[in-house]
C-alpha positions in Angstrom: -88.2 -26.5 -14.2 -86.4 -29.4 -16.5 -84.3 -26.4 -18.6 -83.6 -24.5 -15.3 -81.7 -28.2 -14.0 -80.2 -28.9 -17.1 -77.1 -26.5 -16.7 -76.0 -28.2 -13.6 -75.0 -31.1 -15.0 -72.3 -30.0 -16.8 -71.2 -28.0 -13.9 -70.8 -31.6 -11.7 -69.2 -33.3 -14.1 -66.4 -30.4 -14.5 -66.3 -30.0 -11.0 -65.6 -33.9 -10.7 -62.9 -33.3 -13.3 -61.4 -31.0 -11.5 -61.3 -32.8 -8.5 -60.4 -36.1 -10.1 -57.3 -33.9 -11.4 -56.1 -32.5 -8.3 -56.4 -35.9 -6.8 -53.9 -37.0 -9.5 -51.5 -34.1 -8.9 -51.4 -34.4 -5.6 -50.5 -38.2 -6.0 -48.1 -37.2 -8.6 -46.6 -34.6 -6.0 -46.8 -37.0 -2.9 -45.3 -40.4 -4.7 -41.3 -39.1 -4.7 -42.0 -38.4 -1.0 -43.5 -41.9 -0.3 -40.6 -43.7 -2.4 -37.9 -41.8 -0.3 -39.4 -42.5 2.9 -39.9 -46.1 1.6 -36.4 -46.0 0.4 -35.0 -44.9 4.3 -36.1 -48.0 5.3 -34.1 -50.4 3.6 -30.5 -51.6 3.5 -28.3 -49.9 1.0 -27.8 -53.4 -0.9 -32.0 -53.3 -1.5 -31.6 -50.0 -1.9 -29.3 -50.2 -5.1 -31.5 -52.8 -6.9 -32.9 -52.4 -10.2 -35.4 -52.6 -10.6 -36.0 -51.8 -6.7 -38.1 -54.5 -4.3 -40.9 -53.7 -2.6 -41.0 -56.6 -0.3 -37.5 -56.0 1.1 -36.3 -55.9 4.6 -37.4 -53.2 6.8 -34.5 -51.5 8.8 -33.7 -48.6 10.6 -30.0 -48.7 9.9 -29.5 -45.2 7.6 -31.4 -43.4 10.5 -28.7 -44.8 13.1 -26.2 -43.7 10.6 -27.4 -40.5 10.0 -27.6 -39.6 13.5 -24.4 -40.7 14.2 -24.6 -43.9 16.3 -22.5 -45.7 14.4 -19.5 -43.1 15.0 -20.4 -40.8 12.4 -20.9 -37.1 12.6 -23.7 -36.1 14.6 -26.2 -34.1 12.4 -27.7 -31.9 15.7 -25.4 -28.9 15.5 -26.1 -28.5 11.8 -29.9 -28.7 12.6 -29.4 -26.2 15.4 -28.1 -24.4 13.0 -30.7 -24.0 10.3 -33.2 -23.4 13.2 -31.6 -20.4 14.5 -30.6 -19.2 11.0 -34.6 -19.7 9.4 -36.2 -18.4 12.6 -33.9 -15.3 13.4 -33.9 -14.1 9.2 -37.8 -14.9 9.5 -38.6 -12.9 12.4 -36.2 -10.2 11.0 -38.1 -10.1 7.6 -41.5 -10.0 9.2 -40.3 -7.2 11.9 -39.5 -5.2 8.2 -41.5 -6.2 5.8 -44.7 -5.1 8.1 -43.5 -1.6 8.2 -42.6 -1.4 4.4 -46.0 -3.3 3.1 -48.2 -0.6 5.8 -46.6 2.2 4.2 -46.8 0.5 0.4 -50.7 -0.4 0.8 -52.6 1.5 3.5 -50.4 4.7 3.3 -49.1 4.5 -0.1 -46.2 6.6 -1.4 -45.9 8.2 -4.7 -45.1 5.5 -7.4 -45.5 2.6 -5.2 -46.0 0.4 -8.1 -42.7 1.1 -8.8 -41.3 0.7 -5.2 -42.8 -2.9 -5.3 -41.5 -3.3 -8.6 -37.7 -2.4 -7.6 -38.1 -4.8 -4.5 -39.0 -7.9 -6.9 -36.3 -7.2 -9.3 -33.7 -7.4 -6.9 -35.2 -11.2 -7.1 -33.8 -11.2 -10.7 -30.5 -11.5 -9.7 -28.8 -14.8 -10.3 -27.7 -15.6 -6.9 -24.2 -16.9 -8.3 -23.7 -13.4 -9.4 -23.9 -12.4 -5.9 -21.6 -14.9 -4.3 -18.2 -13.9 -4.9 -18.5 -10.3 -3.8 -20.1 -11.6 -0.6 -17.5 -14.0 -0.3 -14.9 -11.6 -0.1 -17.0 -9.5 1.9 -17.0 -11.9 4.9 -13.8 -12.7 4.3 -12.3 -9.2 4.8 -14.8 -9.3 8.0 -14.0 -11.7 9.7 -17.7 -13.8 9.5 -16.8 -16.6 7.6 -18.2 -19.9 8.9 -20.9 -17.2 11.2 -24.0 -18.1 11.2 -25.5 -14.4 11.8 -23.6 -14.0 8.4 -26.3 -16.7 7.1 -29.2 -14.4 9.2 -28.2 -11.4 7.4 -28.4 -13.3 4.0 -31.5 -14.4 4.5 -33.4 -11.6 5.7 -31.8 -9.6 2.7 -32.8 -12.2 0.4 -36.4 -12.5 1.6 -37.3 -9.5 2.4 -38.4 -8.4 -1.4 -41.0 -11.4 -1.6 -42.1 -10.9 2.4 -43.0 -6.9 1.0 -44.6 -7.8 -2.2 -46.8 -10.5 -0.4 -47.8 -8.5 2.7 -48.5 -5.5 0.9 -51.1 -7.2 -1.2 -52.3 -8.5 2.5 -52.5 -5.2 4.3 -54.3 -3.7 1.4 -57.6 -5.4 2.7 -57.2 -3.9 6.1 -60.3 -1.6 6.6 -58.7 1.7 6.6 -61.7 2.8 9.2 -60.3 0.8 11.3 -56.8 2.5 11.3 -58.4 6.0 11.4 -60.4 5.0 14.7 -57.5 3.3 16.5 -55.7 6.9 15.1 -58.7 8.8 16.9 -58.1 7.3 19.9 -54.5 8.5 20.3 -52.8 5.0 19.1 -49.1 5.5 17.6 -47.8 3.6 14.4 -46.1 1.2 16.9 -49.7 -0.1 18.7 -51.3 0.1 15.6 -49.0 -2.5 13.7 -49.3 -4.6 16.9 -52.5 -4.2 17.9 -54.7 -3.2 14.6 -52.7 -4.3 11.5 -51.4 -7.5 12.5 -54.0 -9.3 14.2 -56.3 -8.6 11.1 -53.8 -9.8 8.6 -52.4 -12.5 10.8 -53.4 -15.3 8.0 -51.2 -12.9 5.4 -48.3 -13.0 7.8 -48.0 -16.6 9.1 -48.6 -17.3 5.0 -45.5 -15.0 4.6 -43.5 -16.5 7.5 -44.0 -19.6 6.9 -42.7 -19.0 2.9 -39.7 -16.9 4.2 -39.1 -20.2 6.8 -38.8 -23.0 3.7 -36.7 -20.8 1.8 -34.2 -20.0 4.2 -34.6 -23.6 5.8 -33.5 -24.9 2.2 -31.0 -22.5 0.9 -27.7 -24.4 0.3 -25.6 -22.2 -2.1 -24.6 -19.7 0.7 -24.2 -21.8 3.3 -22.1 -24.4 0.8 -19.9 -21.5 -0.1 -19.5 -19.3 3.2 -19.7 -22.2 6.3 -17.4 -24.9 7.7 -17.9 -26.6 10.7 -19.2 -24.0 12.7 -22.3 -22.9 11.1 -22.7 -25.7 9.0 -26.6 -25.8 8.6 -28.8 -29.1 7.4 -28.9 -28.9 3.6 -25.0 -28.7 3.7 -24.7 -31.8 6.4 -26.7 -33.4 3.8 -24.6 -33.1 0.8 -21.7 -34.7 3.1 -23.7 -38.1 2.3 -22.1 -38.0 -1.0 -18.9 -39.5 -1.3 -16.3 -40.2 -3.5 -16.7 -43.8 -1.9 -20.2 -43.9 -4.0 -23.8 -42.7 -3.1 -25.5 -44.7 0.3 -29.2 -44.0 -0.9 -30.8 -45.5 2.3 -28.9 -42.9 4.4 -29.4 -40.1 2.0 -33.4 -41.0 2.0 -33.2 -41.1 5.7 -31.2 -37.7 5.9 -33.3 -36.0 3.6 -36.2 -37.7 5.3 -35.5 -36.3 8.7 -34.2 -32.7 7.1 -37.5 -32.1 5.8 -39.5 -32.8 8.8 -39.6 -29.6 10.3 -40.3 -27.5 7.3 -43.4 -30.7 6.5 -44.2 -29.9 10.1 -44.6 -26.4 9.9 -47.0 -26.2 6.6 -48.8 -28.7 8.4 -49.2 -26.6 11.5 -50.3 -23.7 9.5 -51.8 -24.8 6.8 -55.2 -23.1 7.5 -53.3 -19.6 7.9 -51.6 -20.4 5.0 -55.0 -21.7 3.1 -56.1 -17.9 4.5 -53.3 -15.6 3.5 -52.9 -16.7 0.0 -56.5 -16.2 -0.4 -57.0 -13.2 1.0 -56.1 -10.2 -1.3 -57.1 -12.5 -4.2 -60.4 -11.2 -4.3 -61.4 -7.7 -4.2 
């Protein structure tokens, strides 16, 4: 018995390790956060010491700045904004990345590896590359400043990573499953509704919620191509800094309130996300 317990030991002090060292990241990870929202709080002259004070004033004075009370711009249409431009391109992508990863993993085609392959690579491309052709491109259009311009960005910059995800998501749907819904008369339509997706729901919300944060964050498009109009949140944001100098507080606080709803969404879904990133890792 005493050399069958020996071996698990070892195994609980590495496991402690482990955990002591994730512990650690995740402090590591979660301290910049807690300085910034720390930082929100205080007056811009606190803000600007150094070294900064931890027992200064508390005061809500960047937040009534940033929204605008004080006569500023208002930051709500530039939220509105980045809504309708993340949830439109993420709803795209997931109405055609489901399609593409069924036919890439259930019913694979010939040389799928290299399908999958050519849809990452367009990933390679630095995105600066890109920007002057589309530039021109809505230009010549007519969509400059239009935020389905922004929609149509990001669903052709996401869509890639949405296929190369969900395929390796779909490829643990039973295909006995498929076959029996096939049996029974369903159509490719009802059987991405009703068979495919409900199975791989984790795999998609892990995918949606991905394609969300990117597009929520994206600022080199929307810098470049947007005004007033479609002006989305990352771009209100960078309006904080001023030739005047950098208010700190009220950049903490608009950063602070910027990343709320992305914060709120991983929160939301964090056990579909915990799900679909685990779920074609093991065969």
């Amino acid at each position: 018995m005493s050399g069958t317990a020996l071996p698990v030991r070892p195994r609980r002090a590495k496991g402690a390790g482990l955990g002591l060292v994730a512990w650690l990241a995740g402090i590591v990870f979660f301290l910049p956060i807690a300085w910034m929202a720390l930082t929100s709080f205080h007056s811009e002259e606190d803000a600007a010491t150094n070294p900064p004070s931890f027992s200064a004033a508390l005061t809500l004075d960047g937040y009534r700045e940033f929204f605008g009370t004080g006569g500023g711009a208002s930051p709500w249409p530039a939220l509105a904004n980045s809504t309708v431009a993340s949830l439109a391109s993420t709803l795209l992508v997931l109405l055609l990345a489901l399609p593409a990863a069924y036919a890439l993993s259930i019913r694979p085609v010939r040389k799928w590896t290299d399908v999958l392959f050519f849809f990452l690579s367009t990933k390679m491309l630095p995105v600066v590359a890109g920007l002057l052709p589309i530039y021109l491109f809505a230009k010549n259009t007519g969509t400059l400043d239009n935020i389905w311009l922004l929609v149509v960005l990001y669903t052709s910059m996401n869509l890639p990573i949405a296929v190369w995800m969900m395929q390796s998501f779909l490829s643990e749907v039973p295909v006995a499953v498929i076959e029996a819904a096939q049996i029974d008369g369903a159509k490719l339509p009802t059987i991405l509704a009703r068979v495919v997706a409900p199975i791989a729901l984790p795999g998609i919300a892990a995918t949606a919620l991905i394609c969300f944060i990117f597009s929520w964050n994206e600022l080199l498009f929307a810098r470049v191509l947007t005004g007033v109009v479609a002006e989305t949140a990352p771009v209100f944001l960078t309006g904080f800094i001023t030739s005047q100098g950098l208010f700190l507080a009220k950049v903490c606080a608009a950063s602070l309130v910027i990343s709320l709803p992305v914060l709120a969404a991983g929160f939301a879904a964090q056990d579909k996300l915990v799900q679909g990133l685990s779920l074609g890792a093991v065969k």
